[in-house]
C-alpha positions as CSV (number, residue, x, y, z in Angstrom):
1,X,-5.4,43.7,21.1
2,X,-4.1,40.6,19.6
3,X,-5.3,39.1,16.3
4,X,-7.5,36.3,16.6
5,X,-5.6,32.9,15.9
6,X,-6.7,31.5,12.5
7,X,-8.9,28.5,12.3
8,X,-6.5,25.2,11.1
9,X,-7.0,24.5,7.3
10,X,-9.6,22.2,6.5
11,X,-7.4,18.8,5.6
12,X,-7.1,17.9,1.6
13,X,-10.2,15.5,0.3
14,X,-8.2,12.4,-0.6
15,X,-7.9,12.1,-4.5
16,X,-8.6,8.5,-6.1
17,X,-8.1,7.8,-9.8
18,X,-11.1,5.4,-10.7
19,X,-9.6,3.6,-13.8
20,X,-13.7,1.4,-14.9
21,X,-14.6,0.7,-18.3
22,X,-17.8,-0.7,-17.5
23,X,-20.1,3.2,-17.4
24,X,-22.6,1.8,-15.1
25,X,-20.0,0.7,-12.3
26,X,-18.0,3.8,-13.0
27,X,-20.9,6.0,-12.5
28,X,-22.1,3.6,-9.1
29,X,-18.7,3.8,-7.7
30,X,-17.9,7.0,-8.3
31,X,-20.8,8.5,-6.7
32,X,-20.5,5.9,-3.6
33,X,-17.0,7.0,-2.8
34,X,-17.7,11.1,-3.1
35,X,-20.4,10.8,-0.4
36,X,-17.9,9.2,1.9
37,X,-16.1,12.5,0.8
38,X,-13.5,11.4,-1.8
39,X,-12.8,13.5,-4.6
40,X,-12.8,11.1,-7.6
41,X,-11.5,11.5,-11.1
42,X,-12.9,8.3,-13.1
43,X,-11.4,7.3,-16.5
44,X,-12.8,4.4,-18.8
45,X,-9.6,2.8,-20.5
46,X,-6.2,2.6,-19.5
47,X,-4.5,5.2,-22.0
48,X,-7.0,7.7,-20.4
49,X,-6.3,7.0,-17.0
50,X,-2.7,7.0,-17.5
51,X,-2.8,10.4,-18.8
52,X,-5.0,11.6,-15.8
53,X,-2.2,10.2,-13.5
54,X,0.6,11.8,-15.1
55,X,-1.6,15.2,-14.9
56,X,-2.6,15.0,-11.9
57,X,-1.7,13.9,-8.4
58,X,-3.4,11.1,-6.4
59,X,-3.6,9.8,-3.3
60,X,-5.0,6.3,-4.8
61,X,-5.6,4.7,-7.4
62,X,-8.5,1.7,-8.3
63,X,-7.8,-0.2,-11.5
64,X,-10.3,-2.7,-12.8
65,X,-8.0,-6.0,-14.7
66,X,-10.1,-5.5,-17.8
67,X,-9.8,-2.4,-19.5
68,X,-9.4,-1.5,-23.6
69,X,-6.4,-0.1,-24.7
70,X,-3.8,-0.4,-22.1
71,X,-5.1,-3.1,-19.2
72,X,-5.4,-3.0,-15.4
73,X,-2.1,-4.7,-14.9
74,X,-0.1,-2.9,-17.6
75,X,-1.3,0.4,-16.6
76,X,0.3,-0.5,-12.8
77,X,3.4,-1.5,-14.3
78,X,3.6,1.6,-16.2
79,X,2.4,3.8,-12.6
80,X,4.9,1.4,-10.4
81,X,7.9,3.4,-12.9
82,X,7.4,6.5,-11.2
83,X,5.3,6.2,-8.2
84,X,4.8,4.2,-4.9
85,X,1.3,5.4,-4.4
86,X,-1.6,2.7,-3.3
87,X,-2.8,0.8,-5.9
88,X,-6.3,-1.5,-5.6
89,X,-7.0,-3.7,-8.1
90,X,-10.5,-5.1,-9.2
91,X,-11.3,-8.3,-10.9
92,X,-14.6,-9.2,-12.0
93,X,-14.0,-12.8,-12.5
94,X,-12.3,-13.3,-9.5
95,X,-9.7,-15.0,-11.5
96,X,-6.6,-16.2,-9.8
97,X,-4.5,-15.5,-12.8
98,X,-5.8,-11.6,-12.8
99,X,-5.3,-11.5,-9.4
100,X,-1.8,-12.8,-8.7
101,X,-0.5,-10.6,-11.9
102,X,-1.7,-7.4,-10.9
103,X,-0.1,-8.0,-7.4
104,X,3.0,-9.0,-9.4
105,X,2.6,-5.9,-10.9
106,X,2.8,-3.8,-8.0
107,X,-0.7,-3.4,-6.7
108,X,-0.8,-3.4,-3.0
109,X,-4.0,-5.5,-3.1
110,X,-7.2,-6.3,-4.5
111,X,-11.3,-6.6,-4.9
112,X,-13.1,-9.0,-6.6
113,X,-16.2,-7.7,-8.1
114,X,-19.4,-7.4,-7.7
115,X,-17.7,-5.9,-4.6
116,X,-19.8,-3.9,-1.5
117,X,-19.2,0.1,-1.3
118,X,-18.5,-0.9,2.2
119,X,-16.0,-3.4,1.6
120,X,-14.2,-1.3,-1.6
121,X,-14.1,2.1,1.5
122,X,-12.6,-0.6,3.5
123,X,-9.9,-1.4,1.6
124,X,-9.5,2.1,0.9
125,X,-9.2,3.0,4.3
126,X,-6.6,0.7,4.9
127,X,-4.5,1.6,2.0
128,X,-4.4,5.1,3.1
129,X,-3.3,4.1,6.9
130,X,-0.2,2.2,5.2
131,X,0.6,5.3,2.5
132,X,0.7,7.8,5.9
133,X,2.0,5.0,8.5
134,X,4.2,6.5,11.0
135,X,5.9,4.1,14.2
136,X,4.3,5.4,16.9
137,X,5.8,8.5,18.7
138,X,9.1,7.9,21.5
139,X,7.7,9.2,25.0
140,X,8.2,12.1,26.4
141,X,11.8,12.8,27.3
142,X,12.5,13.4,31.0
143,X,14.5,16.1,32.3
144,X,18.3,14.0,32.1
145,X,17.3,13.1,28.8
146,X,18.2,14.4,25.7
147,X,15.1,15.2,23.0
148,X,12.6,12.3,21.5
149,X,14.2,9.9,20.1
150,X,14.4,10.2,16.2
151,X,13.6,6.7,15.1
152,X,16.1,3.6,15.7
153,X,18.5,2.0,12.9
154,X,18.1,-1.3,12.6
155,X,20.4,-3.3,11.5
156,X,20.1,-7.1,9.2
157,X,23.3,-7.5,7.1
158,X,23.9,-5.1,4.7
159,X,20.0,-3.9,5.3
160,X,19.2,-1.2,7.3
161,X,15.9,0.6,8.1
162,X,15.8,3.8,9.9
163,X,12.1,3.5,12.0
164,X,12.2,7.5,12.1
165,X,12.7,8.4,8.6
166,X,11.3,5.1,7.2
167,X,13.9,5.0,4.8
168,X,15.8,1.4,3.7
169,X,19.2,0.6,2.3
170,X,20.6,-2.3,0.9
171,X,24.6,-2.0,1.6
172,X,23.9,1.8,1.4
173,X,22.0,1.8,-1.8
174,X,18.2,3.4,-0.9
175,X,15.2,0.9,-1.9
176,X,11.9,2.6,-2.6
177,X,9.3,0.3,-1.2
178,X,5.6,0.9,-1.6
179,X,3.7,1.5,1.5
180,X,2.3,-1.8,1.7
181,X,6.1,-3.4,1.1
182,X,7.6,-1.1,4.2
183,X,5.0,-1.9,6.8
184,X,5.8,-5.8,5.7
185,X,9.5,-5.4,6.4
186,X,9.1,-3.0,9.2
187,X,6.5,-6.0,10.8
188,X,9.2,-8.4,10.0
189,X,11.8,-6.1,11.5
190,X,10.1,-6.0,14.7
191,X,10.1,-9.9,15.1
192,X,13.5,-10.4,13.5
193,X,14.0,-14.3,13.6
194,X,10.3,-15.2,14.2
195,X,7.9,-17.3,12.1
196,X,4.8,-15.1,11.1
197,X,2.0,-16.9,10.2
198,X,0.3,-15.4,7.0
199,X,-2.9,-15.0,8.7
200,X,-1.4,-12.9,11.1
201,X,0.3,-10.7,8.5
202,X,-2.7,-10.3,6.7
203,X,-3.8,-8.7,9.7
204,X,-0.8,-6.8,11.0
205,X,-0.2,-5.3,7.5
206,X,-3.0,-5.4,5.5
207,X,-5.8,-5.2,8.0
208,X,-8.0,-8.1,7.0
209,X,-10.6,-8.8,10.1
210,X,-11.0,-12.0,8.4
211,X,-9.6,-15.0,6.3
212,X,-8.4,-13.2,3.6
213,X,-5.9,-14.2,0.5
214,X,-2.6,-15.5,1.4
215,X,-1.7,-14.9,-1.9
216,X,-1.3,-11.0,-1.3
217,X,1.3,-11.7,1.1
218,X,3.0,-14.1,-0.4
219,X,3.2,-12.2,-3.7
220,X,4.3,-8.8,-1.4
221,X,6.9,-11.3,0.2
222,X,8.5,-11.7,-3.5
223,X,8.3,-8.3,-4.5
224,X,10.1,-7.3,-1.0
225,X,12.7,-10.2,-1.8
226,X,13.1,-8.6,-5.2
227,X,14.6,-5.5,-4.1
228,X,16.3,-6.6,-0.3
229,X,18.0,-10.1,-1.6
230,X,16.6,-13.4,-2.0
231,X,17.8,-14.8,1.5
232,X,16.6,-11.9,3.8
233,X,13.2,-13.2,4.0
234,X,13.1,-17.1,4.6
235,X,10.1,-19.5,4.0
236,X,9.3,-21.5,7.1
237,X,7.1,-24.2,4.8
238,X,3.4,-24.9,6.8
239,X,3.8,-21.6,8.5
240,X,5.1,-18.1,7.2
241,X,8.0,-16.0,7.0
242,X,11.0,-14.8,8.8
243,X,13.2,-12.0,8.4
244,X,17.0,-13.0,9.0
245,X,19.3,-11.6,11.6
C-alpha cells in the first residue's frame, strides 16, 4: 500500500520590517497588517531598524521619512547597498521634498500619512506582485515543437534583457534593478519606440486604479537611466517616455 502523498507546505507569512517612530502608529500598524496575516517586525529609529534588516530577512520594508538617529531616506540608501527588496515610504507631511528624496533614494514608492490600512495593504500588495513578477508562461508546446520557450532576448543597443531569467546587461555588464525598475523597462521593452503616457505607467507598473503621482515614475525613469545610459529612455515632453530601438 502506498504512502499517502504529503499535504503541500503551508506558503511563508510575508515578512515586513515596520521602521515608525511615532509608538501609537507603530502599534496601530502593526497590529492592522498581522490580521491581514503579515508577520511584522516593527523598529522605532533608523539605527534599530537597520540592525533588524541586516539580521534578518524581509520580504518588505515600510520606512516612515522622520525617524531619530538614522532617517527614512538614509536608512534606504544604506538598504539599496545590499538589497533590491521593496521599499514603501511614509511621509506625514506629504512633503514633496520628503517624497521625491526617498524615491531618489531607492524606494519603489510611497504613502502619505494619516494613510488607510486599506490603502497602506494596497500598496503592499502591489509591491509584492512586482518583487515575484514573472512574464506570463509560453503555451503549451505542440508535438513538432521543441519544449516552452525559455524567455526571449531582447535586444536595444548594447542592452539586453532576457524575459525568462529577467536578467539585464549593459554591453554584457549585469544591472541589478529593483523590482519596481525591471517591470518599468520590461513595460518599455514591450512597446519599444512608443510614447507611454505616465498615467498609463502608473498603472501598468505600479498599479494605481487612480490619478496617482507622476513623480514616482518620473523619478523610477531617472534611476533606470542611471544604470542603462542616459539616451535609452527618451522624454517625449507633454506625454511620457520611450525606450530606444
Amino acid at each position: 500500500m502506498s504512502s499517502p502523498t504529503p499535504a503541500p507546505a503551508a506558503p511563508r507569512p510575508v515578512r515586513v520590517l515596520l521602521v515608525e517612530d511615532d509608538e501609537l502608529m507603530r502599534r496601530s500598524f502593526t497590529v492592522s497588517l498581522e490580521r491581514y496575516g503579515y508577520t511584522v517586525r516593527a523598529a522605532a529609529d533608523g539605527l534599530t531598524g537597520l540592525e533588524s534588516f541586516r539580521d534578518e530577512d524581509f520580504d518588505l520594508l515600510i520606512l516612515d521619512v522622520m525617524l531619530p538617529g538614522l532617517d527614512g531616506i538614509g536608512l534606504c540608501r544604506k538598504v539599496r547597498e545590499t538589497s533590491l527588496v521593496p521599499v514603501l515610504m511614509m511621509s506625514a507631511r506629504g512633503d514633496g521634498l520628503d517624497i521625491v528624496a526617498g524615491l531618489e533614494a531607492g524606494a519603489d514608492d510611497y504613502v502619505v500619512k494619516p494613510v488607510d490600512t486599506n490603502v497602506l495593504v494596497a500598496r503592499i500588495r502591489s509591491l509584492l506582485r512586482r518583487a515575484t513578477y514573472a512574464p506570463a508562461p509560453a503555451e503549451a508546446a505542440t508535438e513538432q515543437e521543441p519544449g516552452p520557450s525559455e524567455g526571449e532576448l531582447l535586444t536595444f543597443g548594447d542592452l539586453t534583457i532576457h524575459t525568462g531569467g529577467l536578467d539585464v546587461a549593459v554591453g554584457g555588464t549585469p544591472v541589478a534593478l529593483t523590482p519596481t525598475e525591471l517591470k518599468l523597462l520590461l513595460e518599455f521593452a514591450g512597446h519599444p519606440g512608443v510614447v507611454l503616457e505616465r498615467h498609463t505607467l502608473l498603472r501598468n507598473v505600479w498599479d494605481y486604479g487612480w490619478d496617482g503621482d507622476s513623480r514616482v515614475v518620473d523619478l523610477c525613469v531617472q534611476r533606470l537611466r542611471g544604470k542603462l545610459g542616459r539616451d535609452r529612455i527618451e522624454t517625449v515632453r507633454g506625454f511620457g517616455y520611450k525606450l530606444r530601438r
